[in-house]
C-alpha positions as CSV (number, residue, x, y, z in Angstrom):
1,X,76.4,-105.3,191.8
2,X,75.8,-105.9,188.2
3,X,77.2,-103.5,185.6
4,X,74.8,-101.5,184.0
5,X,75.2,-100.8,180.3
6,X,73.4,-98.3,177.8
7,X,72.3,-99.9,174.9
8,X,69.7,-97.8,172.7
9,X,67.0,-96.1,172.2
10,X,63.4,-96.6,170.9
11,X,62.0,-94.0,168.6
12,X,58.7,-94.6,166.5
13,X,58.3,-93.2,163.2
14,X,56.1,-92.5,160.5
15,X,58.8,-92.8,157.4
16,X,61.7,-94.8,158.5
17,X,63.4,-94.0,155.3
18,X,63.4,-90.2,155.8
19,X,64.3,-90.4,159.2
20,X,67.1,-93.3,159.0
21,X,68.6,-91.0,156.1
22,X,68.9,-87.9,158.4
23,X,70.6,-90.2,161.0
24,X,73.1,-91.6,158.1
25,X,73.4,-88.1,157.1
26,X,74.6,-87.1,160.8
27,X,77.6,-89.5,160.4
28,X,75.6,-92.9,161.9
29,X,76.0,-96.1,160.7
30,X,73.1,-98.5,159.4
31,X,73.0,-101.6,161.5
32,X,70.8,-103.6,160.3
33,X,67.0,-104.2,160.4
34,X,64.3,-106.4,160.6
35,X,60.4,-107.0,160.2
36,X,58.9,-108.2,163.6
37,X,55.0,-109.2,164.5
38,X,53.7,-112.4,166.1
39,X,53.0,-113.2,169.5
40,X,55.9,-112.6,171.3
41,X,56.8,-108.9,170.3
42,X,52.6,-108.6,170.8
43,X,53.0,-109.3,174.2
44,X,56.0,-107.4,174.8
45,X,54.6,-104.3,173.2
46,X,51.2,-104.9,174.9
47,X,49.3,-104.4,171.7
48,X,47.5,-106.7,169.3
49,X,48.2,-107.4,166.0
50,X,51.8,-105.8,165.7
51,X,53.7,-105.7,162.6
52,X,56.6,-103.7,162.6
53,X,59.8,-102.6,160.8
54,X,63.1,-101.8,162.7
55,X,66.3,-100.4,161.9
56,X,69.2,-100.1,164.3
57,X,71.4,-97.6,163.3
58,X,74.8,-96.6,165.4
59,X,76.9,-93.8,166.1
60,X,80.5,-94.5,165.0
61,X,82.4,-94.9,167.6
62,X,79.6,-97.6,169.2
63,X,78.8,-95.4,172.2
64,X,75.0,-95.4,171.3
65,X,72.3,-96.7,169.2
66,X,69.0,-96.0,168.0
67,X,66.1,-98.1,166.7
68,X,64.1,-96.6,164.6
69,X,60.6,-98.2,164.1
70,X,57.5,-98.0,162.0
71,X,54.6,-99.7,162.9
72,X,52.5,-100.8,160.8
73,X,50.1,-102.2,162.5
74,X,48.2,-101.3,165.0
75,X,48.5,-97.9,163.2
76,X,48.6,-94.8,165.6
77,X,46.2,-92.4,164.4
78,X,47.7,-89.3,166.2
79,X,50.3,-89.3,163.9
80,X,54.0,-87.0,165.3
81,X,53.6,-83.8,167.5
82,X,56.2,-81.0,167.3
83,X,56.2,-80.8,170.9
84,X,58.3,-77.2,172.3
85,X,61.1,-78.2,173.7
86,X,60.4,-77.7,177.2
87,X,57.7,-80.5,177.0
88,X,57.8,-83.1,179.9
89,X,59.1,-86.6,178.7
90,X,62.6,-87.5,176.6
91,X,63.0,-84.1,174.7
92,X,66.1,-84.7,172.3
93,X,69.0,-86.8,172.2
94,X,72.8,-85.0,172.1
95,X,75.2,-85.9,169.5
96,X,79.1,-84.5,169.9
97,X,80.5,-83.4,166.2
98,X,83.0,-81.9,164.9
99,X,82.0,-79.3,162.1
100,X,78.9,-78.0,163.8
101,X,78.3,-74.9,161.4
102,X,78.9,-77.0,157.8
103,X,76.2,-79.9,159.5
104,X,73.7,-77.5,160.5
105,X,74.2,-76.2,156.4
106,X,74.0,-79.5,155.5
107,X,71.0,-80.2,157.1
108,X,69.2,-76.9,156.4
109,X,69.8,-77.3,152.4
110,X,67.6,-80.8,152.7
111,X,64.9,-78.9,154.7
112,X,65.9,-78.8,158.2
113,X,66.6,-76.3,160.6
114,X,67.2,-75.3,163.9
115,X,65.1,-74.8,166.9
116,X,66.4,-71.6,168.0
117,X,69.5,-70.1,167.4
118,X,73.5,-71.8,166.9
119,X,74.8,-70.5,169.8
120,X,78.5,-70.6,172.0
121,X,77.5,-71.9,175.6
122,X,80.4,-70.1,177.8
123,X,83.8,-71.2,176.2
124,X,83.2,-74.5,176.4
125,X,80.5,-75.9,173.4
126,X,78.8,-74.8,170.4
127,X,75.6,-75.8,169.9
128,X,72.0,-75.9,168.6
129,X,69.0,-78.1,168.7
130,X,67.9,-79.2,164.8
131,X,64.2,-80.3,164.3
132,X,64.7,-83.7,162.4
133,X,61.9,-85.3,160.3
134,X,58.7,-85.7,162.4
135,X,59.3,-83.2,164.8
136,X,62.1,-85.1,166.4
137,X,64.8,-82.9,168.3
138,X,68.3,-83.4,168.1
139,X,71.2,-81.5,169.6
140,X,74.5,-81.2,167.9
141,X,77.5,-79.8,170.2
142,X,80.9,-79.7,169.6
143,X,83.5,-78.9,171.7
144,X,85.2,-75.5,171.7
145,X,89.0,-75.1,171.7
146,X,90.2,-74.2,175.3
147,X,93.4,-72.8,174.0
């Protein structure tokens, strides 16, 4: 059997700077980036006329990526949805930090905030789920002392 591996993943944006900035801001690491169109990423996308910007950006200790992109064309003319969070489909992705309560500050003194409340789950993690730029979701959760 061949190893399976997770590598990253896909998230489409309107303003890749904004939202690459509130990933930086969460302690992630730019990768690197890269304009893409032609043919190839056409087909592979199953649209015409693609022309695209991506930037890979990586949590610190290399467990996870994202790629951000922004398509430029073919332009999507729905623009983001602030979906609730019980919306079928990938809802948020999870990041472990330490210093929960001085991030979600952080966060809410450039404009963000939290979906509901910061909350202890048992004795085990505090956590929340911020509402990034666009409407994306993430949770933060940090581990609770067990002594």
């Amino acid at each position: 059997m061949e190893r399976l591996r997770f590598d990253h993943v896909g998230v489409v944006v309107d303003d890749l700077d904004a939202v690459a900035a509130f990933f930086l801001d969460l302690g992630f690491e730019r990768e690197g980036g890269a304009s893409v169109e032609g043919e190839t990423v056409d087909k592979i996308n199953g649209l015409d006329g693609v022309r695209a910007e991506v930037v890979m950006v990586r949590a610190p200790d290399g467990s996870g990526r994202l790629e951000l992109v922004k398509y430029h064309a073919p332009i999507d003319d729905e623009g983001a949805h602030h979906f609730p969070a019980n919306r079928m489909g990938f809802r948020h992705i999870a990041i472990e930090v330490n210093g929960l309560d001085t991030i979600v500050d952080g966060l809410r003194s450039k404009g963000f905030d939290t979906v509901g409340e910061v909350r202890d789950y048992e004795d085990i993690y505090r956590l929340c789920y911020v509402r990034g730029p666009e409407g994306l979701i993430v949770e933060l959760t940090q581990q609770l002392d067990s002594s």
